[in-house]
PDB file of N, CA, C and O in Angstrom, chain B, residues numbered from 101:
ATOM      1  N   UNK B 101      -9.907  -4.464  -1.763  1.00  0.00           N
ATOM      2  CA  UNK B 101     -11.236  -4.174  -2.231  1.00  0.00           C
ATOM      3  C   UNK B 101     -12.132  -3.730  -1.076  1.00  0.00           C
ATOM      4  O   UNK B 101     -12.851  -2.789  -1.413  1.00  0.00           O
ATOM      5  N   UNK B 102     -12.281  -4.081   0.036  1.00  0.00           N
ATOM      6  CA  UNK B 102     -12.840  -4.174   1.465  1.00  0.00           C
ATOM      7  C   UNK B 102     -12.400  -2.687   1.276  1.00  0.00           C
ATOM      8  O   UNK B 102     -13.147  -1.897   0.699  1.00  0.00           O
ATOM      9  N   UNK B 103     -11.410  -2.381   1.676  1.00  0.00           N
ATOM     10  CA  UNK B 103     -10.913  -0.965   1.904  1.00  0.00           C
ATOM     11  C   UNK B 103     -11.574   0.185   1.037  1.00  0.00           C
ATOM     12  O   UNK B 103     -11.991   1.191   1.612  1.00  0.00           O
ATOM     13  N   UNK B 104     -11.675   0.052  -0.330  1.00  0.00           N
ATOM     14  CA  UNK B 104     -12.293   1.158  -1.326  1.00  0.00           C
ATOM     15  C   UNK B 104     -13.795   1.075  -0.942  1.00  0.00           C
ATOM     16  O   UNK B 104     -14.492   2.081  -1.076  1.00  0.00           O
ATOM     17  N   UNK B 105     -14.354  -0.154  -0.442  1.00  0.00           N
ATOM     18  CA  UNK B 105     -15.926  -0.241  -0.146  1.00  0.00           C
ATOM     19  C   UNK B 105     -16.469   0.191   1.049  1.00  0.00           C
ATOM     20  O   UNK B 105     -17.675   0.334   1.249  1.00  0.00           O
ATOM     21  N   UNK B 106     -15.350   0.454   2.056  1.00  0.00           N
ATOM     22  CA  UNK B 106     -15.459   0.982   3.299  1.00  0.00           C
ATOM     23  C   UNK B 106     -15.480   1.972   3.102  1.00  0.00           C
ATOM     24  O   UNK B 106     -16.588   2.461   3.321  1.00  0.00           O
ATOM     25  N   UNK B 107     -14.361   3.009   2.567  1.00  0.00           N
ATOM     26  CA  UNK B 107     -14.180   4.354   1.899  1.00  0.00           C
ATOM     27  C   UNK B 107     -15.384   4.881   1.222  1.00  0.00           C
ATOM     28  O   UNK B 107     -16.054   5.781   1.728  1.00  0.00           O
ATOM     29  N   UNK B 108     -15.607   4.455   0.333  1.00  0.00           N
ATOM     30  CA  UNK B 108     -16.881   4.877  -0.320  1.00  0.00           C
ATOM     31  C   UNK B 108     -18.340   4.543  -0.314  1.00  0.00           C
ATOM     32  O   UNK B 108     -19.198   4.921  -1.112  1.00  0.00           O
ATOM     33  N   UNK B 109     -18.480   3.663   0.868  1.00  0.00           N
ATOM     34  CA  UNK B 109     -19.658   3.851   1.948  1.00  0.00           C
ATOM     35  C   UNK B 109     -19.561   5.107   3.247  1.00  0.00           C
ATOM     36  O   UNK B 109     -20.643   5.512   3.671  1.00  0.00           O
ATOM     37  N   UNK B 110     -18.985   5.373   3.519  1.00  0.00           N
ATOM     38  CA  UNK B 110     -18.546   6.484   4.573  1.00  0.00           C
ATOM     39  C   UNK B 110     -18.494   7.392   3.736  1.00  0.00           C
ATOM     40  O   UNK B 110     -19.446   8.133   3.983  1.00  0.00           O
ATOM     41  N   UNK B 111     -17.896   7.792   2.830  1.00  0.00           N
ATOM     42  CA  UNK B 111     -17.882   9.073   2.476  1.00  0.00           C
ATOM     43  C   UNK B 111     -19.034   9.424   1.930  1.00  0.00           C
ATOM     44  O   UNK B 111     -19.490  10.565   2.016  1.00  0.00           O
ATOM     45  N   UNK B 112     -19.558   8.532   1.365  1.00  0.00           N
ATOM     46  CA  UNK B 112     -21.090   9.275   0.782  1.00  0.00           C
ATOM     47  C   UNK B 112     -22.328   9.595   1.795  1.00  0.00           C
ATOM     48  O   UNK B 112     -23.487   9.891   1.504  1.00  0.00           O
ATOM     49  N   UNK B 113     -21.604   9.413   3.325  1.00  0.00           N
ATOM     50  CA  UNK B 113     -22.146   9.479   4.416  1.00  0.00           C
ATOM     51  C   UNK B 113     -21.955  10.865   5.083  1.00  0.00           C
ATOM     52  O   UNK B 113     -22.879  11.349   5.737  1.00  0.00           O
ATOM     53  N   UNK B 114     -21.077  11.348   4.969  1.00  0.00           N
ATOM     54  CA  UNK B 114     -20.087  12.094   5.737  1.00  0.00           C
ATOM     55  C   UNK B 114     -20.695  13.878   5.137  1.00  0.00           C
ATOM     56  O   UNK B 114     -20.545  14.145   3.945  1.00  0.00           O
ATOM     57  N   UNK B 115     -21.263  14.807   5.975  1.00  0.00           N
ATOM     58  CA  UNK B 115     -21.660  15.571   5.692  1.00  0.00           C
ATOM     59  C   UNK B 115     -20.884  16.950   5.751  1.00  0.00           C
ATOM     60  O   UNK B 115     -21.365  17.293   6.831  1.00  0.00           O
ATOM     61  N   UNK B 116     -20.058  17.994   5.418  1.00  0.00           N
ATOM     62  CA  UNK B 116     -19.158  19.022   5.217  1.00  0.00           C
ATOM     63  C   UNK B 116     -17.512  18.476   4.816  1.00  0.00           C
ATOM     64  O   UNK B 116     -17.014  17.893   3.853  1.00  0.00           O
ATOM     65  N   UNK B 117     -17.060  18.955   5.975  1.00  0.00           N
ATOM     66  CA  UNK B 117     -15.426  19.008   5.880  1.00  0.00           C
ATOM     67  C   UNK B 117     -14.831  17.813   6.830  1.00  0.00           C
ATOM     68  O   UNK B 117     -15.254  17.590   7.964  1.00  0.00           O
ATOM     69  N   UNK B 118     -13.781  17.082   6.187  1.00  0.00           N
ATOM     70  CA  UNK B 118     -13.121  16.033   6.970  1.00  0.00           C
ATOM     71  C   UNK B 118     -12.107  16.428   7.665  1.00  0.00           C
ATOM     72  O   UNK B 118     -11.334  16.932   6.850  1.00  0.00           O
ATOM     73  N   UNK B 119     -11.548  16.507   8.973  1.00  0.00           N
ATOM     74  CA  UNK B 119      -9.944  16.955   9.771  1.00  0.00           C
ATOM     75  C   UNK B 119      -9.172  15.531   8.520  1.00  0.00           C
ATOM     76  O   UNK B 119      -9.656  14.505   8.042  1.00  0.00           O
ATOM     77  N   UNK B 120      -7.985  16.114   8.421  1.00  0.00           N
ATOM     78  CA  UNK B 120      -6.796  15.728   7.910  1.00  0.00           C
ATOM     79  C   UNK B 120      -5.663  15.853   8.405  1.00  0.00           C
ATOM     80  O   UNK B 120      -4.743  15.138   8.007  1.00  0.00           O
ATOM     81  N   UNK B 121      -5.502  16.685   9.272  1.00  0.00           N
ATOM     82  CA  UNK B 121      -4.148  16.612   9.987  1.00  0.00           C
ATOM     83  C   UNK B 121      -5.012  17.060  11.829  1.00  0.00           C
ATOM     84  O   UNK B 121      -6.086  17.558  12.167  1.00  0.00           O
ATOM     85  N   UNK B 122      -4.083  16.656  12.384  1.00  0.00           N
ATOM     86  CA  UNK B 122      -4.070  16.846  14.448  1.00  0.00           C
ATOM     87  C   UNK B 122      -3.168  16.861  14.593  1.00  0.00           C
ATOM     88  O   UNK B 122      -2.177  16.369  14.055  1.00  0.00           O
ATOM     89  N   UNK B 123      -3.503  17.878  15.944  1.00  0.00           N
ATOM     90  CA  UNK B 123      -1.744  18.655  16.662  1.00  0.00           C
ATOM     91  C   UNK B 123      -1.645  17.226  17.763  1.00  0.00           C
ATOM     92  O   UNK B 123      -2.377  16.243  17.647  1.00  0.00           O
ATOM     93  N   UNK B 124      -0.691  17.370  18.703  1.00  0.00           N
ATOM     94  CA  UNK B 124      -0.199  16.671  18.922  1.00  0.00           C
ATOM     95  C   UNK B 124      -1.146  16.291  20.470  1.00  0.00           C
ATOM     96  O   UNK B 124      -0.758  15.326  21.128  1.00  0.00           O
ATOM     97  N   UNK B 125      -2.032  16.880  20.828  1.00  0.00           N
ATOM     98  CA  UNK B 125      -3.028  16.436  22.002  1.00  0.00           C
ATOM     99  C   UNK B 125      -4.272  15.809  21.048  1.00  0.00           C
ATOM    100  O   UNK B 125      -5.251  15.475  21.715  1.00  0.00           O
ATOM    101  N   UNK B 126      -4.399  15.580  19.474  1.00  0.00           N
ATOM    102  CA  UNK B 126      -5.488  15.263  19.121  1.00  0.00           C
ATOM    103  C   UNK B 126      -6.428  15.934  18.366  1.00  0.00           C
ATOM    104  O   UNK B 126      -7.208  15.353  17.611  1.00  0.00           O
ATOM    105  N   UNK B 127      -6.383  17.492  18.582  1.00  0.00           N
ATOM    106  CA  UNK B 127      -7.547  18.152  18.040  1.00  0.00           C
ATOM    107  C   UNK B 127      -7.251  18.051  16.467  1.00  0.00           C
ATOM    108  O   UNK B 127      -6.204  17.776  15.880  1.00  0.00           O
ATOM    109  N   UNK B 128      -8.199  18.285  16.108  1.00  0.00           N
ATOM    110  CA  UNK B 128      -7.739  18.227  14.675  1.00  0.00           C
ATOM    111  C   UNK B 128      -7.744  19.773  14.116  1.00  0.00           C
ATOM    112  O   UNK B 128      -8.618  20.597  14.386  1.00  0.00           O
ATOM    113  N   UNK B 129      -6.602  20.003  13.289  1.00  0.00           N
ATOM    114  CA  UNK B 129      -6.133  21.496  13.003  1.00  0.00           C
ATOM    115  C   UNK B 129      -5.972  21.903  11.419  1.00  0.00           C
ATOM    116  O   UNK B 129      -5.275  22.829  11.004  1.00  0.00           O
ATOM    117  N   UNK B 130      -6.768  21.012  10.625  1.00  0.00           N
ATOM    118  CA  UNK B 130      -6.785  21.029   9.646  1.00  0.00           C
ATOM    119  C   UNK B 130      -7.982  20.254   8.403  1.00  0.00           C
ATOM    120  O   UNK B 130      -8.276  19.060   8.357  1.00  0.00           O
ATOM    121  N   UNK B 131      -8.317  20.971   7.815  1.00  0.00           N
ATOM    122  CA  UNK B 131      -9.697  19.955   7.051  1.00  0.00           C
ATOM    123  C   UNK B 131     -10.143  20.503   5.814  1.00  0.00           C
ATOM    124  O   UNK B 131     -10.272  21.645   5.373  1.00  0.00           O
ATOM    125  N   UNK B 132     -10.446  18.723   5.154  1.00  0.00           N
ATOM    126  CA  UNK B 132     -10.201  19.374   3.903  1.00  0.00           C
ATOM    127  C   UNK B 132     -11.447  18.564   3.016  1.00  0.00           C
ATOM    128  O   UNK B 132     -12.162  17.777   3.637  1.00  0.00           O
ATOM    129  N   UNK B 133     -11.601  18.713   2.033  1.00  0.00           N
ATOM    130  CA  UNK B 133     -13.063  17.719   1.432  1.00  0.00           C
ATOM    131  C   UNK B 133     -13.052  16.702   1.622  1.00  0.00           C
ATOM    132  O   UNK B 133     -12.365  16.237   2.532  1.00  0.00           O
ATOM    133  N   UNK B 134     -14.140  15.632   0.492  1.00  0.00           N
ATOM    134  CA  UNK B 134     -14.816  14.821   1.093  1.00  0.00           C
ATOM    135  C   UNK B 134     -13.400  13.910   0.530  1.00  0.00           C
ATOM    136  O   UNK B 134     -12.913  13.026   1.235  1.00  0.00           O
ATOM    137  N   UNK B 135     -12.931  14.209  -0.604  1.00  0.00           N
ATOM    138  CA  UNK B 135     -12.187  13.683  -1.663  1.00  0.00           C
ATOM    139  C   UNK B 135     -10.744  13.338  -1.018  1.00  0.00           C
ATOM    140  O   UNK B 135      -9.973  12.380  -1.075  1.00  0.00           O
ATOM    141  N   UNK B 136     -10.759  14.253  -0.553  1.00  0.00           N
ATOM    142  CA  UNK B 136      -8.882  13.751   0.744  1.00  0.00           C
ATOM    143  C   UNK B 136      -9.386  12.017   1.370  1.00  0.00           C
ATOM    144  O   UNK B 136      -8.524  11.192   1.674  1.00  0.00           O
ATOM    145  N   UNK B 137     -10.629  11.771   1.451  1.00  0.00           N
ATOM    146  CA  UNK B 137     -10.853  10.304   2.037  1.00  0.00           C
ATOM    147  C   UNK B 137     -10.288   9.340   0.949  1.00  0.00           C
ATOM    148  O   UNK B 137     -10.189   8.176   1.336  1.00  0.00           O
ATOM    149  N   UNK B 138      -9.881   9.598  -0.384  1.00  0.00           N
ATOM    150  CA  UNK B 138      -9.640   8.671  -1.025  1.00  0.00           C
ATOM    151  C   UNK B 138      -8.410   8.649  -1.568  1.00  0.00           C
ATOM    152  O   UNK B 138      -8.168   7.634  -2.221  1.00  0.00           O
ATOM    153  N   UNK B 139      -7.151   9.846  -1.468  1.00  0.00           N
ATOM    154  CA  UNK B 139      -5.767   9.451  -1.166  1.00  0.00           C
ATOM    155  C   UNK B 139      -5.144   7.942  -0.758  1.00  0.00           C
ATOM    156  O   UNK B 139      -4.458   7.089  -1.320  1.00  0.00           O
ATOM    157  N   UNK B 140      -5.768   8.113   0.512  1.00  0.00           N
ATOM    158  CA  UNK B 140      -4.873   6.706   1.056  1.00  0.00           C
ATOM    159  C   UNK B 140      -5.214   6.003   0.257  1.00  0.00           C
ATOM    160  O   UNK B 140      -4.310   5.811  -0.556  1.00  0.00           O
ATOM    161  N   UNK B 141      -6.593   5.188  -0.084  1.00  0.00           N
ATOM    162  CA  UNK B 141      -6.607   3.774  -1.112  1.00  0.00           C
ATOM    163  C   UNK B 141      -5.922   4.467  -2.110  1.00  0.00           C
ATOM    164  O   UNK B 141      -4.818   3.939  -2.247  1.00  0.00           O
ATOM    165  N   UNK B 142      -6.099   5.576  -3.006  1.00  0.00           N
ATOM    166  CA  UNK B 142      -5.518   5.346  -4.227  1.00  0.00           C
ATOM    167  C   UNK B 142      -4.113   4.970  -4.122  1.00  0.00           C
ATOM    168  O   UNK B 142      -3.536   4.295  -4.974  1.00  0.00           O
ATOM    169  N   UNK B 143      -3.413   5.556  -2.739  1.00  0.00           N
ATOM    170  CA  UNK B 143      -1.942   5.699  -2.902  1.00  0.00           C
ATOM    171  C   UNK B 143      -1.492   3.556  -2.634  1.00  0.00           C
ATOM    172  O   UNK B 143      -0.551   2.924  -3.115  1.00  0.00           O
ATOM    173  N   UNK B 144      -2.562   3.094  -1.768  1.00  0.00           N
ATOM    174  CA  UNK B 144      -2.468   1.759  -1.510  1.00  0.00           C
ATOM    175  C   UNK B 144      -2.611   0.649  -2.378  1.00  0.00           C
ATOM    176  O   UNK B 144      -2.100  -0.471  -2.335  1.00  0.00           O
ATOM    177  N   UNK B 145      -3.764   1.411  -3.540  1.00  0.00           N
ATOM    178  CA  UNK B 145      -3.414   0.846  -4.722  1.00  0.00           C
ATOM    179  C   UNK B 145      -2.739   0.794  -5.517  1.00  0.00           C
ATOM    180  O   UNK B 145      -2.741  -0.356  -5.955  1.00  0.00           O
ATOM    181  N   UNK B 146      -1.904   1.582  -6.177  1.00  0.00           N
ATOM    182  CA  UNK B 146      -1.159   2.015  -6.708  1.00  0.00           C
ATOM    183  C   UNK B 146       0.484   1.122  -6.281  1.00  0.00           C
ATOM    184  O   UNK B 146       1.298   0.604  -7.045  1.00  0.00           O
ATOM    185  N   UNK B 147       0.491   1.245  -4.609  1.00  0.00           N
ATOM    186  CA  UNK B 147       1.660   0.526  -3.738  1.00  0.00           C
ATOM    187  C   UNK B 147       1.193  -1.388  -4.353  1.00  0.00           C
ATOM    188  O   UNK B 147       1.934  -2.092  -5.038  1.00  0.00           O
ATOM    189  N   UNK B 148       0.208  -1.664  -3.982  1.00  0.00           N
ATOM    190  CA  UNK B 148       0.035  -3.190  -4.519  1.00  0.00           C
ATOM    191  C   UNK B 148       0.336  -3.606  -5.557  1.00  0.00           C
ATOM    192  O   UNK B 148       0.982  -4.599  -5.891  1.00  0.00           O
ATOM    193  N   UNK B 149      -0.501  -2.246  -6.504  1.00  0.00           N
ATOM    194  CA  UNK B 149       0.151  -3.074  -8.139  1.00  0.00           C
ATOM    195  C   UNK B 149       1.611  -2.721  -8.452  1.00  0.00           C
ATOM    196  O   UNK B 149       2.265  -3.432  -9.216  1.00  0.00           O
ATOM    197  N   UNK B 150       2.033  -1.831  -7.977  1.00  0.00           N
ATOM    198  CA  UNK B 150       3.898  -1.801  -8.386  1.00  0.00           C
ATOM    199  C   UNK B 150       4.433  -2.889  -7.640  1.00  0.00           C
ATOM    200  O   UNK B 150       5.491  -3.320  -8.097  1.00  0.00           O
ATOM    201  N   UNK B 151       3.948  -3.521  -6.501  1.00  0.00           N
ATOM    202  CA  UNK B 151       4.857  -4.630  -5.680  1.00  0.00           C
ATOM    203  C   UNK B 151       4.457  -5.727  -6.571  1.00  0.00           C
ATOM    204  O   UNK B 151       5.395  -6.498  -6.776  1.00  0.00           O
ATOM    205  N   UNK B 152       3.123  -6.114  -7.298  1.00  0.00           N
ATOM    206  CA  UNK B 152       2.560  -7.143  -7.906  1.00  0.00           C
ATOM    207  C   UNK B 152       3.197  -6.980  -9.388  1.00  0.00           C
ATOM    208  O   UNK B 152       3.203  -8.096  -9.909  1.00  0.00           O
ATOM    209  N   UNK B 153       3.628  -6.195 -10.085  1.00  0.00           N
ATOM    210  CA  UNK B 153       4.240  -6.257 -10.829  1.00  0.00           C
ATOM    211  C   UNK B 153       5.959  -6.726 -11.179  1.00  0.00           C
ATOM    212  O   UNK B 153       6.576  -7.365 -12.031  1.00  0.00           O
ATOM    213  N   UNK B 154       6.325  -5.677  -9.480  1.00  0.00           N
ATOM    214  CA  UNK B 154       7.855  -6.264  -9.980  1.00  0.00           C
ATOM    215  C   UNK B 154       7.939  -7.579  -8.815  1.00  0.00           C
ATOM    216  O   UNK B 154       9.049  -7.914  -8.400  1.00  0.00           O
ATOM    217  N   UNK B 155       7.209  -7.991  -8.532  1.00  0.00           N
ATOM    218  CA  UNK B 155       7.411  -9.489  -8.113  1.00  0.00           C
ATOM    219  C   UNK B 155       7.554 -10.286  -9.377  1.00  0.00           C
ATOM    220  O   UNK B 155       8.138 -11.242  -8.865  1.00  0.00           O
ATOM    221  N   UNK B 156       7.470 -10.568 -10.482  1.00  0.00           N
ATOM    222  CA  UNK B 156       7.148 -10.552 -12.283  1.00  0.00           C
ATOM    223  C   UNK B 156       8.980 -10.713 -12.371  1.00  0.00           C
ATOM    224  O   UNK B 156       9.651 -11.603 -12.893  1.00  0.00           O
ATOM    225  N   UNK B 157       9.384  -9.533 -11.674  1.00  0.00           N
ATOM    226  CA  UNK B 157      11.000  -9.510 -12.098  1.00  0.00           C
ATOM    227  C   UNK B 157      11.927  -9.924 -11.211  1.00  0.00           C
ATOM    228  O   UNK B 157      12.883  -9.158 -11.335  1.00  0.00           O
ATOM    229  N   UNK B 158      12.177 -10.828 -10.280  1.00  0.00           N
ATOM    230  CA  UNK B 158      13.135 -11.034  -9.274  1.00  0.00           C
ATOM    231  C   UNK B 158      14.449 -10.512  -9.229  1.00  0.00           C
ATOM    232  O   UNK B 158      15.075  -9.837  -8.412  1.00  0.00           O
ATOM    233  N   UNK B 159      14.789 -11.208 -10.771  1.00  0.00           N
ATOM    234  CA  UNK B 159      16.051 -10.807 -11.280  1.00  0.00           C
ATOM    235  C   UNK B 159      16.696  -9.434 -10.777  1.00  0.00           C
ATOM    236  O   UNK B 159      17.899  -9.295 -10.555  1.00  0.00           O
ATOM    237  N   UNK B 160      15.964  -8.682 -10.666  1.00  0.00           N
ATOM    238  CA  UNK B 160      16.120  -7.128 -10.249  1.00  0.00           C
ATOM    239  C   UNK B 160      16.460  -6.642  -8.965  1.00  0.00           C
ATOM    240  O   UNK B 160      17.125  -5.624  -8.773  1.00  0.00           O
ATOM    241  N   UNK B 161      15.961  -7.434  -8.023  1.00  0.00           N
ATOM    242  CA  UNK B 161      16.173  -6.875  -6.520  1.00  0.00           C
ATOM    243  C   UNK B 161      16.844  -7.283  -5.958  1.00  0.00           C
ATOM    244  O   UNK B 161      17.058  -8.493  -5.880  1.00  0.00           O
ATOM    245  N   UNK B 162      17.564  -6.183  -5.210  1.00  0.00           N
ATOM    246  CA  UNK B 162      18.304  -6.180  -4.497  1.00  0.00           C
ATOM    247  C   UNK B 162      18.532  -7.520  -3.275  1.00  0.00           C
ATOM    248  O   UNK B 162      17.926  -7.555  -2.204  1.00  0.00           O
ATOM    249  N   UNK B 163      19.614  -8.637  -3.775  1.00  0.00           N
ATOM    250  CA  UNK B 163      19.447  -9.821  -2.345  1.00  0.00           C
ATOM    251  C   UNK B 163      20.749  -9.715  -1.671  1.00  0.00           C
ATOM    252  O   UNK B 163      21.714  -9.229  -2.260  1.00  0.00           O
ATOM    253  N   UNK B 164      20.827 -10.187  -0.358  1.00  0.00           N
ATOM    254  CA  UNK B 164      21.550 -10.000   0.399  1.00  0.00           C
ATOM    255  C   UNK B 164      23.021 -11.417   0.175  1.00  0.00           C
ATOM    256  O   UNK B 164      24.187 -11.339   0.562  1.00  0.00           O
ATOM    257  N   UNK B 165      22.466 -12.341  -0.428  1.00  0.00           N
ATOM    258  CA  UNK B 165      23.677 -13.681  -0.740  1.00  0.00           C
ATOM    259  C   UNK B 165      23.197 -12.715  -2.621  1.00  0.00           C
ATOM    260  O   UNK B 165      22.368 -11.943  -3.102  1.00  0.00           O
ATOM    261  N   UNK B 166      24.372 -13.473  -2.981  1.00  0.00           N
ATOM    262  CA  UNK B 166      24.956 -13.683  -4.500  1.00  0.00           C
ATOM    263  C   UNK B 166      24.102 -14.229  -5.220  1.00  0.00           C
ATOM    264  O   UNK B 166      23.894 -15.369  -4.805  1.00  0.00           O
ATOM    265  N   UNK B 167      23.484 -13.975  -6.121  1.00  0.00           N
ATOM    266  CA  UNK B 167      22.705 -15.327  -6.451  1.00  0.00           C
ATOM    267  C   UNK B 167      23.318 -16.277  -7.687  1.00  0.00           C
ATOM    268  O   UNK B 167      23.639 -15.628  -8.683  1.00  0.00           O
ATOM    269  N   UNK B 168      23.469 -17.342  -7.740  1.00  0.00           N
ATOM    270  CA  UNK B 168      24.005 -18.464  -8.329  1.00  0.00           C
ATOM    271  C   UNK B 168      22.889 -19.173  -9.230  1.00  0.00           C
ATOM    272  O   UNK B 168      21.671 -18.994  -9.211  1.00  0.00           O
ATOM    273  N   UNK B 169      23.796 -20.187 -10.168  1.00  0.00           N
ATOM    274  CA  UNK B 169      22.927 -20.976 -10.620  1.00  0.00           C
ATOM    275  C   UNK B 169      21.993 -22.088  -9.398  1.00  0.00           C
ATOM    276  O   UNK B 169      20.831 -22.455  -9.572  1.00  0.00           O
ATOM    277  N   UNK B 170      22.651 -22.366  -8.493  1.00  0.00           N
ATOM    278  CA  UNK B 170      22.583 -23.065  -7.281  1.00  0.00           C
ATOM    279  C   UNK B 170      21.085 -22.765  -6.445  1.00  0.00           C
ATOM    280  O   UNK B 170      20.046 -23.419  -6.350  1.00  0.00           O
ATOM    281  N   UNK B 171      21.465 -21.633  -5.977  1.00  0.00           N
ATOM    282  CA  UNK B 171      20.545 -20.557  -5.179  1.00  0.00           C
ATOM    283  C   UNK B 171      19.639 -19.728  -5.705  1.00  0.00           C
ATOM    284  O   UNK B 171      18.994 -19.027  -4.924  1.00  0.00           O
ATOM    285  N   UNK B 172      19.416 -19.638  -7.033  1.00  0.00           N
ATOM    286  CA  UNK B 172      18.761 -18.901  -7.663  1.00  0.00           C
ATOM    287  C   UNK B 172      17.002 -18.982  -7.867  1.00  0.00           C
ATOM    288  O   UNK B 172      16.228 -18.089  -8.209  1.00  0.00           O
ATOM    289  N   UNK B 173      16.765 -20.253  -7.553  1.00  0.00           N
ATOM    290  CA  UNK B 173      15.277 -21.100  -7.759  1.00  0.00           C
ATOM    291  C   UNK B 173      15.066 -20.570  -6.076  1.00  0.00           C
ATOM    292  O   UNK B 173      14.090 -19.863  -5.825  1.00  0.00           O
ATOM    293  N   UNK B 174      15.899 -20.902  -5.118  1.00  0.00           N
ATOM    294  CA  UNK B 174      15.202 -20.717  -3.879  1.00  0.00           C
ATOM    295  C   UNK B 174      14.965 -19.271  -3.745  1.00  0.00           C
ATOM    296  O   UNK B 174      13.821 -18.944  -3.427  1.00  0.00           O
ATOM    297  N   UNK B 175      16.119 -18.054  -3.991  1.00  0.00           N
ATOM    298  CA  UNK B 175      16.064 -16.908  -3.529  1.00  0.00           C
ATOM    299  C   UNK B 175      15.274 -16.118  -4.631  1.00  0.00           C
ATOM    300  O   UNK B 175      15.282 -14.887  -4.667  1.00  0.00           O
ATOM    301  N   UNK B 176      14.585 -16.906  -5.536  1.00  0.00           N
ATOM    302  CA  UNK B 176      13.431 -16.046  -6.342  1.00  0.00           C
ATOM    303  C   UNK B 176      12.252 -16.581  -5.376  1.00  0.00           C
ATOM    304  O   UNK B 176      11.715 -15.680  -4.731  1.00  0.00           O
ATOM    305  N   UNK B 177      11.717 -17.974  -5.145  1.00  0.00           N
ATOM    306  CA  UNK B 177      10.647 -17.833  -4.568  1.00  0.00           C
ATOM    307  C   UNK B 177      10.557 -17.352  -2.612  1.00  0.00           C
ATOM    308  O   UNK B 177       9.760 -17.205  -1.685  1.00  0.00           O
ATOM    309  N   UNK B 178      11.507 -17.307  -2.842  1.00  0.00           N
ATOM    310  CA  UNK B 178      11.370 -16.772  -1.066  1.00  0.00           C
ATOM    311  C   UNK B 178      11.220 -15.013  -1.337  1.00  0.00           C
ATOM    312  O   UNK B 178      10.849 -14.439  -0.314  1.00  0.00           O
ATOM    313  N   UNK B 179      11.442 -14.115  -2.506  1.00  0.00           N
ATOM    314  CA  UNK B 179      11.087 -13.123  -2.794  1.00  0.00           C
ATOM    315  C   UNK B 179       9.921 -13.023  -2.791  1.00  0.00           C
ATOM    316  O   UNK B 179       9.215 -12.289  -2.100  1.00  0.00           O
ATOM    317  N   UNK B 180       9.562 -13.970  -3.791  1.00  0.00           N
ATOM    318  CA  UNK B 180       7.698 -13.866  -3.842  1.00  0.00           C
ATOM    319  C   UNK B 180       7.148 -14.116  -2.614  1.00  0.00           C
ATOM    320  O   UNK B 180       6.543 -13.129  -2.195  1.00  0.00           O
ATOM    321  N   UNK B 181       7.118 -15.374  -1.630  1.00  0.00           N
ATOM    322  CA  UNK B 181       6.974 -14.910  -0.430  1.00  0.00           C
ATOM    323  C   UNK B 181       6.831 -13.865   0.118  1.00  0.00           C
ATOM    324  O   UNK B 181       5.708 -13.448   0.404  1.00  0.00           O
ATOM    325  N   UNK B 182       7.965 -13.186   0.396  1.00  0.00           N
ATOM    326  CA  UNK B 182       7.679 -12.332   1.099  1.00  0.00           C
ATOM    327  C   UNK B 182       6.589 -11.010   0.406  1.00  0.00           C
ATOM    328  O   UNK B 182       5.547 -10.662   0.963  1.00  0.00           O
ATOM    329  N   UNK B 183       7.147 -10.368  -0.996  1.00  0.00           N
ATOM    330  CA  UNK B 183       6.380  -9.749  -1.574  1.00  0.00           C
ATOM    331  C   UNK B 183       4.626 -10.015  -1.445  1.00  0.00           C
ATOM    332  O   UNK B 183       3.857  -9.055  -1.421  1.00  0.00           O
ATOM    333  N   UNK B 184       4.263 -11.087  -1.387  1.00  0.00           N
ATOM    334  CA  UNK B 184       2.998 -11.836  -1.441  1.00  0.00           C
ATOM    335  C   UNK B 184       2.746 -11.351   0.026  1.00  0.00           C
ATOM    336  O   UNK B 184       1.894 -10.475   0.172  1.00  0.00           O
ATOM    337  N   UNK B 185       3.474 -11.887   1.252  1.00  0.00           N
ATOM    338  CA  UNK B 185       3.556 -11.353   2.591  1.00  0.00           C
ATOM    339  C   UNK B 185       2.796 -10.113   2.735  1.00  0.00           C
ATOM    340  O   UNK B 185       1.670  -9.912   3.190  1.00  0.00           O
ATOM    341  N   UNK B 186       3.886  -9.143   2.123  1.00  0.00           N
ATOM    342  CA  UNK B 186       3.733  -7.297   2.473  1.00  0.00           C
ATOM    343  C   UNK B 186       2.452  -6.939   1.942  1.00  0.00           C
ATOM    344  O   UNK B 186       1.811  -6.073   2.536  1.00  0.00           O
ATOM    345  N   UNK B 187       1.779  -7.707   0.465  1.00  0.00           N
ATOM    346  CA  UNK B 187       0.767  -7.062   0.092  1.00  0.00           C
ATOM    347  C   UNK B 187      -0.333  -7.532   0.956  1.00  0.00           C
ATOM    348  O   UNK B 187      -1.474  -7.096   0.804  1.00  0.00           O
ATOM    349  N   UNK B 188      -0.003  -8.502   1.957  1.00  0.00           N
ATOM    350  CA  UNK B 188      -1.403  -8.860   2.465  1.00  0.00           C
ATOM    351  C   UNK B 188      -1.494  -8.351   3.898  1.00  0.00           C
ATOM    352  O   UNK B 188      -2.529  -8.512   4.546  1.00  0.00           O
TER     353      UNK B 188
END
């Protein structure tokens, strides 16, 4: 949330064209509206709620042990863990 409120305090700040891409000393070699500022959150949102969703499904992903009746309670919540981890 911080992030979209940062974004859209600055941009309603920000007067012409934004650089979007720089060569490799820095300059910037490319620029584009005000609206390219809000790619990244959308794409970051978008990344949270698909991880917040299939955290929902454990069953599904890919684990590195077998999972068992045994192992199955631990290696679902150590998923969420980590999932919970990445989104923060």
């Amino acid at each position: 949330m911080a992030y979209w409120i940062f974004v859209l305090y600055f941009k309603a700040r920000i007067i012409g064209d934004v650089p979007t891409h720089f060569d490799v000393a820095g300059n910037p070699d490319d620029f584009g509206g005000k609206g390219a500022l809000t790619a990244l959150p959308i794409y970051a949102t978008i990344l949270y709620l698909f991880l917040t969703l299939l955290s929902y499904f454990p069953q599904y992903f890919n684990y590195l042990e077998e999972i068992t009746v045994d192992n199955a309670e631990f290696q679902y919540r150590r998923e969420r863990i980590w999932s919970e981890s990445l989104k923060s």
